[in-house]
N, C-alpha and C positions, 0 to 999 in steps of 0.2 A: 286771553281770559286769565285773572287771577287765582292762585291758591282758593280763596276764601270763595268767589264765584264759582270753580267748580265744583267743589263743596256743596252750594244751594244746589245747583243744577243735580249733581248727583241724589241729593237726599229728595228732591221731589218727584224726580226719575224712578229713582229705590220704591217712594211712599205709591205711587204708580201702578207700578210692577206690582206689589206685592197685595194693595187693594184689589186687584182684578181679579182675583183666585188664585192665581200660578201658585202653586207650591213654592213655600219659602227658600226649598235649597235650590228651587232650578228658578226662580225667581231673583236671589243674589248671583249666582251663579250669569246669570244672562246679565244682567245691570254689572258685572264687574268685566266681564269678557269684551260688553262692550263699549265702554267707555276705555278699557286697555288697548283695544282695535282705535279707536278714536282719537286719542291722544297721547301716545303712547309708541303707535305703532304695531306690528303684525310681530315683530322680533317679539313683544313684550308677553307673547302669548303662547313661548315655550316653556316657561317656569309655571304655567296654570297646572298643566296636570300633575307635574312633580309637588306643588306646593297642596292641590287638591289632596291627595295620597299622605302628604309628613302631615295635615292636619288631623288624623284620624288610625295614625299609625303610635300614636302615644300607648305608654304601659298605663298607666293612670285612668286612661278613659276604659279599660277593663270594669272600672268601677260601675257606668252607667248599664250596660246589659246583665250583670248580677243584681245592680238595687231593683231593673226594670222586671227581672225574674223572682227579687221577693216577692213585689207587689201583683204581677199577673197570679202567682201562686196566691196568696191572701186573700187578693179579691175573689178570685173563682170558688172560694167555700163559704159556710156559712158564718165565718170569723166575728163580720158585722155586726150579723144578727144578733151572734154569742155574747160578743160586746157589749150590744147594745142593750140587752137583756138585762146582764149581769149588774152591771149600773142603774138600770132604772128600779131592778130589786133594791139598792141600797137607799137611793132619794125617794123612793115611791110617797111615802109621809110630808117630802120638804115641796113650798111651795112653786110650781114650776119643774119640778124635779125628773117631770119625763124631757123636756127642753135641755134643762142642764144635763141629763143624762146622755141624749143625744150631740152634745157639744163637748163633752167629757170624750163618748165614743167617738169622733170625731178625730179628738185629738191623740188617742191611743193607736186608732186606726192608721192615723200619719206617721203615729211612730213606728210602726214597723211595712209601712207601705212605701213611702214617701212619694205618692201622688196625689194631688189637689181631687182631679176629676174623676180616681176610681175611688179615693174617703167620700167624697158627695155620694157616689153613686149606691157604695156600699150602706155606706148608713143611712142617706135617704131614701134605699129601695124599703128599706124597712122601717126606720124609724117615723116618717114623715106620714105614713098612713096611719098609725099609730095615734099621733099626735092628732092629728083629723078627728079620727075615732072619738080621741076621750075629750074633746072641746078644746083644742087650741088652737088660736086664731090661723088660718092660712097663712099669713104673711110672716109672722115669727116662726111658727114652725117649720117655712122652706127657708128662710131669712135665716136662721140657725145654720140649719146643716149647710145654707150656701155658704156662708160664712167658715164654718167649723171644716167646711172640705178644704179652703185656704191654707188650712194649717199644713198640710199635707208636705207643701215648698219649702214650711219655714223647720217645723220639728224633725229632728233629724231620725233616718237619713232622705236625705235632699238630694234631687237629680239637678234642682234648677242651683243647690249650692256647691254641687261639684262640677256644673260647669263654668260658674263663676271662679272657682280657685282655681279650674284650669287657663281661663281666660288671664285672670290676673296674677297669674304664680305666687297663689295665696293660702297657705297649709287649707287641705279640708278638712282636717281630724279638728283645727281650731277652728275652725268655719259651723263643723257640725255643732262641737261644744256650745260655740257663742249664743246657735239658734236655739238652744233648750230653755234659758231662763226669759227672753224674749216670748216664747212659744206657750209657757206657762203663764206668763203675765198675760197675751189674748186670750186665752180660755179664762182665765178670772175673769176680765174685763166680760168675756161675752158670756159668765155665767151668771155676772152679779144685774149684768142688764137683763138674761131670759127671768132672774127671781123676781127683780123691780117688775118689770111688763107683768107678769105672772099674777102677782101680791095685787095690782091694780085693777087687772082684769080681775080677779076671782072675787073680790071684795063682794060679800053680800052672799055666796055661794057654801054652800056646806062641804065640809072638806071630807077628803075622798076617801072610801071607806076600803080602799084596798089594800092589803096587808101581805109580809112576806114571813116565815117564820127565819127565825138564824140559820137553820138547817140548809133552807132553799136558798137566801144569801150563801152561805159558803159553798151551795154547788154553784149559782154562778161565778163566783169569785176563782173556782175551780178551774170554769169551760176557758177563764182568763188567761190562767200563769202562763198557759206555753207560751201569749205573745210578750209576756213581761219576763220569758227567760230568753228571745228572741233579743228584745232590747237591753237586757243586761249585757246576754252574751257579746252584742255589738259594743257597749260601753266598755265592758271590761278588756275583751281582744284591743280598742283603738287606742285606749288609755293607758292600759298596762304594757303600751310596747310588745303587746306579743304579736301583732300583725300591721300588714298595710292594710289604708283601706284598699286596694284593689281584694286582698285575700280576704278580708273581714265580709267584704262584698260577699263574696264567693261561699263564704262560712253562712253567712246569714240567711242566701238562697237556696243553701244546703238547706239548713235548721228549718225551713220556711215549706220546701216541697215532701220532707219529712214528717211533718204537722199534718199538712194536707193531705196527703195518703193515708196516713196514718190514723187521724182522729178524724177525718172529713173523712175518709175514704172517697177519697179524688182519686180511685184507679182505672175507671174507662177509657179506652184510646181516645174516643173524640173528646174529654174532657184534657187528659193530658195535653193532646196536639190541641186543643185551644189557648192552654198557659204557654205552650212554647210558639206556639204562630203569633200570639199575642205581642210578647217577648219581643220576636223576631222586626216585627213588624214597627213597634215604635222605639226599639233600637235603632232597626235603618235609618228610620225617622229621623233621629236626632242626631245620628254619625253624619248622614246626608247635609244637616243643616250647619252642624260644627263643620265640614268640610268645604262647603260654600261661605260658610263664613270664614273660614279662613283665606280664601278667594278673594273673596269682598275686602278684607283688611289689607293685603297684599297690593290690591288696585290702590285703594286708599294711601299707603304708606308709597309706592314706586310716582304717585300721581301728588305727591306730597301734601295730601290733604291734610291729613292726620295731622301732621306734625303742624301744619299752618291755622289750623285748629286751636289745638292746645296750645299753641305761640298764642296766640291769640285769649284765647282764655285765662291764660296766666297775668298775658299785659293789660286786662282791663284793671286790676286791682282793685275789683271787687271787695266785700265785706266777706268773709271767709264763712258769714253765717248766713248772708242773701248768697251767694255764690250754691251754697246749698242748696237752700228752698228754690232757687234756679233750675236747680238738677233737677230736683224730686219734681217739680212742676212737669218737667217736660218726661219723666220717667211715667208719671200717670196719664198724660197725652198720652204718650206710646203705649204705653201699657192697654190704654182702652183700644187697638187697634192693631195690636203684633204680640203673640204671644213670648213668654217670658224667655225662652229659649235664645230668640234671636235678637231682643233687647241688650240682654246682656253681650251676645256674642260681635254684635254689632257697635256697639257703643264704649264697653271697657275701654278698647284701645283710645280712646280719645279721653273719656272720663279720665281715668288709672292717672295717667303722670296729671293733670289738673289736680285731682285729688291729694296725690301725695303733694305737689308743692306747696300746699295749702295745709299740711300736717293734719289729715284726717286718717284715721287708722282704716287700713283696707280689710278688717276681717268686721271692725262694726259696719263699716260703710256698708258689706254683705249683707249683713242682716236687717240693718236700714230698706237695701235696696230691695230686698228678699220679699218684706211685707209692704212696699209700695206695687211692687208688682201682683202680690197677691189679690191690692184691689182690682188692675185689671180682669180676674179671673169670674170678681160678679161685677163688672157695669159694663154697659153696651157699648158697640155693639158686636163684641167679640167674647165678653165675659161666660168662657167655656162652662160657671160653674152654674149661670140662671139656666142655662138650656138642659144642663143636666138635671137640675131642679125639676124644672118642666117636662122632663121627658119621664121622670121617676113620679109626678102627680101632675095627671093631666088634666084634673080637674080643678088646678089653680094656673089663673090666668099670670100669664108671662109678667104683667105689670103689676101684682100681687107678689111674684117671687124677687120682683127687683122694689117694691116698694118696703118691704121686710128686711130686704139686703141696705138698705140706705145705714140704719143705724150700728151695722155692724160695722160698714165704711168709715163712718163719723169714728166710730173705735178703734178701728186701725190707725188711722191719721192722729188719734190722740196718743197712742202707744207709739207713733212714728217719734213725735213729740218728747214724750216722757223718756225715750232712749237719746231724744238729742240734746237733752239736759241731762240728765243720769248717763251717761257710756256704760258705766260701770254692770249695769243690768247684763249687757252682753259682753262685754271683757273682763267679769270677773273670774268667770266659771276658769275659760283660755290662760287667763294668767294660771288662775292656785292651782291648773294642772303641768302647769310647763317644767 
């Protein structure tokens, strides 16, 4: 059997495995052991547990169980809600402005969370009933926040972009950077579509008589600053050289369970031991999956797939700009069926030298890859952020939260677009700080 043959064999084996429910690390893990047993031999399966252990023994991955204890911290208080509040005081007047408000919250929430599925939850346990309330259509008002939970991945900081710079030994500090002006460009985009939808549906309607004075404005603007001295703090520590991100990490979840005690008064044990079981629990998660994934590449690379791969992708001599849309094609296959996690951790190794031989810069390609992944997270039938939607309002049917979600999709792929014409949107910020 050929290089290239056991390659299919392997990936429909893997697609297999990992469809059946197995959990993805014991799910790589099993598809690498044995296919190492198979062709390989019995010898080949004493470097598994050494190689299991150096994938997860990195200083660098310090980083994901501190961003993962910003965000268990964050989500457990009323952050959200504060958020979401404080914003809707300022658009109350503008039309759509509790929608844009909720997509604004969205994206502040990402910035000091960096989870897709606890931004949805956070701000659709609250905003989304809200929205209901004062007459906006079901489908945009979950279609929003499913959308604006995406952000989560791409606004820094990013768990799914520090394992990609681990994956591809690709600075994260420029990774985080790149994702800011990308990250700002989808909240336009999805605020100027919630005003358009908004403007069309209201037409005819008397505008709403609810009013905030200055005073009440600047106390929410108040309930806000701690998280915008959270994300300064992060900006200023990564950028000004005064820390790694593993210590910024570390800083951040300081500043972050400091807020919540403090201003939340999050100090009952079973609230605490919720943030840190939380923590715990999808830390392992992901240490589990980086570690089998590092399994799985090991088999790949000893079984010379990998490289018979990219031999191969290189010598078609493809159009450097279809070779692309190649990728991203099969990046949103995956995506609708493997979450972002093990995409990346799966697939770099093989994408990474393709890409670079083709003169694509690997800290855009991140944030390319970052928000094609993102759509995975609303389209079926794995898209973690409609279920969340759904479970936060049970009174909109599933195919309501994904029929809303369509046109946020259409805007990702157009901002996919707009970055692969323009680079500059995301390697500006990386460059004028190096």
């Amino acid at each position: 059997m050929s290089e290239m043959e056991l390659g299919g064999l392997i990936l429909v084996v893997t697609l297999i495995v990992l469809l059946s429910g197995l959990p993805i690390a014991f799910g790589l893990t099993t598809v690498a052991v044995g296919f190492l047993y198979a062709f390989a031999g019995p010898g080949s399966l004493n470097a598994v547990a050494r190689t299991f252990l150096n994938e997860i023994s990195g200083f660098a991955l310090l980083t994901i169980p501190m961003f993962i204890l910003l965000g268990a911290a964050i989500g457990s208080s009323r952050a959200g809600a504060d958020i979401f509040e404080s914003l809707h005081r300022l658009l109350v007047r503008v039309p759509g402005g509790l929608v844009i408000a909720n997509i604004l919250a969205c994206g502040l929430f990402a910035a000091v969370c960096g989870s897709s599925p606890a931004t949805a939850a956070a701000i659709g346990r609250v905003g989304v009933p809200e929205m209901l309330k004062r007459g906006v259509a079901p489908a945009l008002a979950t279609g929003a926040i499913c959308a604006g939970g995406t952000l989560g991945i791409l606004i820094p900081p990013s768990i799914t972009m520090i394992l990609y710079g681990l994956a591809t030994e690709t600075s994260i500090g420029q990774l985080f950077v790149a994702g800011v002006m990308p990250g700002i460009m989808l909240v336009a985009m999805f605020s100027v579509y919630a005003w358009l939808s908004s403007v069309r549906s209201q037409r005819g309607q008397p505008p709403s008589t609810e009013n905030y004075t200055w005073r009440e404005k600047g106390t929410g603007l108040l309930r806000v600053s701690p998280f915008l001295a959270i994300i300064v703090a992060i900006t200023v520590f990564m950028y000004g050289g005064i820390a790694t991100p593993s210590e910024i990490a570390a800083v951040a979840a300081f500043l972050a369970l400091i807020l919540v005690f403090v201003i939340y008064r999050t100090t009952k044990r079973v609230e605490v031991w919720s943030i840190l079981a939380n923590t715990v629990r999808e830390s392992a998660m992901i240490m589990l999956i980086i570690a089998a994934a590092g399994v799985f590449s090991y088999m790949m690379s000893l079984l010379y797939v990998t490289q018979s791969l990219a031999d191969a992708m290189v010598g078609i001599q493809m159009n450097r700009w279809v070779l692309l849309i190649a990728i991203n094609v099969f990046l949103l296959i995956a995506g609708c069926f493997l979450p972002p996690v093990a995409i990346i951790l799966m697939t770099m190794p093989i994408l990474q030298p393709v890409l670079e031989a083709n003169d694509f810069d690997m800290v855009w390609f991140g944030v390319m890859m970052t928000i094609n992944l993102e759509i995975g997270l609303i389209t079926p039938p794995v898209g973690l952020n409609l279920y969340i939607l759904r479970s936060v309002a049970p009174q909109v049917p599933l195919r309501t939260v994904l029929a809303g979600s369509m046109p946020f999709v259409g805007l990702m792929l157009a901002g996919m677009v707009i970055l692969a014409f323009v680079p500059q949107i995301a390697l500006w910020l990386p460059q004028a700080l190096r």
